[in-house]
Residue, then its C-alpha position, 0 to 999 in steps of 0.5 A: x309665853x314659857x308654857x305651850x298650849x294644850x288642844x284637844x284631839x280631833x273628834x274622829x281620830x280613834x285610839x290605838x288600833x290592831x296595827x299598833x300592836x302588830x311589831x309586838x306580835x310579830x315579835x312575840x311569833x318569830x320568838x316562839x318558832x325560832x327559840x321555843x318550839x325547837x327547844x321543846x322538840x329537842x328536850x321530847x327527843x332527848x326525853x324519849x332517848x333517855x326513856x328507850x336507854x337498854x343494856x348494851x347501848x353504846x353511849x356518850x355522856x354530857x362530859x364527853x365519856x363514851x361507855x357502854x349500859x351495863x345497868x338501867x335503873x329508874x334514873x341511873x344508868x350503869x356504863x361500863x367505861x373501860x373494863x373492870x371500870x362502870x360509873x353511874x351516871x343520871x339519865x338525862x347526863x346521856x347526850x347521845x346513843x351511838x351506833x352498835x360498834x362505835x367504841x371497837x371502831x375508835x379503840 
């Protein structure tokens, strides 16, 4: 009365399936190429930004500074931010290298 009572599955339903699963690797895709494959071609752009760094280069750090590379060392960069004034900083604190003449242009 209280308890209901427990029938056995048809012989010819087949368990689970490809389409049961399908939601998830759906899901598992749109991650991959919505989240992950742009942040692995962003982090090899920025990789081989930092490895073409040269003396001379105009650029901006990840705090907003703008400066020119006086110095480039295995994991260093020397920019000079205002005369008389360089600051070390790591490599991959570079976010972006500006084009030739930039800092006369905003000076």
């Amino acid at each position: 009365m209280f308890i209901s009572n427990a029938y056995a599955e048809a012989a010819g339903a087949a368990p689970g399936g490809f389409m049961e699963y399908l939601p998830l690797v759906a899901l598992v895709a749109v991650f991959y190429f919505l989240v992950l494959r742009p942040q692995q071609t962003r982090a090899k752009e920025h990789k081989a930004m930092v490895e073409a760094l040269q003396r001379g280069d105009e650029v901006v750090t990840i705090g907003g500074e703008l400066g020119r590379v006086t110095k480039v060392f295995e994991a260093y960069v020397g920019v000079e931010l205002a005369e008389n004034l360089e600051v070390t900083v790591q490599k991959t604190a570079i976010q972006a290298v500006l084009p030739k003449g930039t800092i006369k242009s905003i000076k």
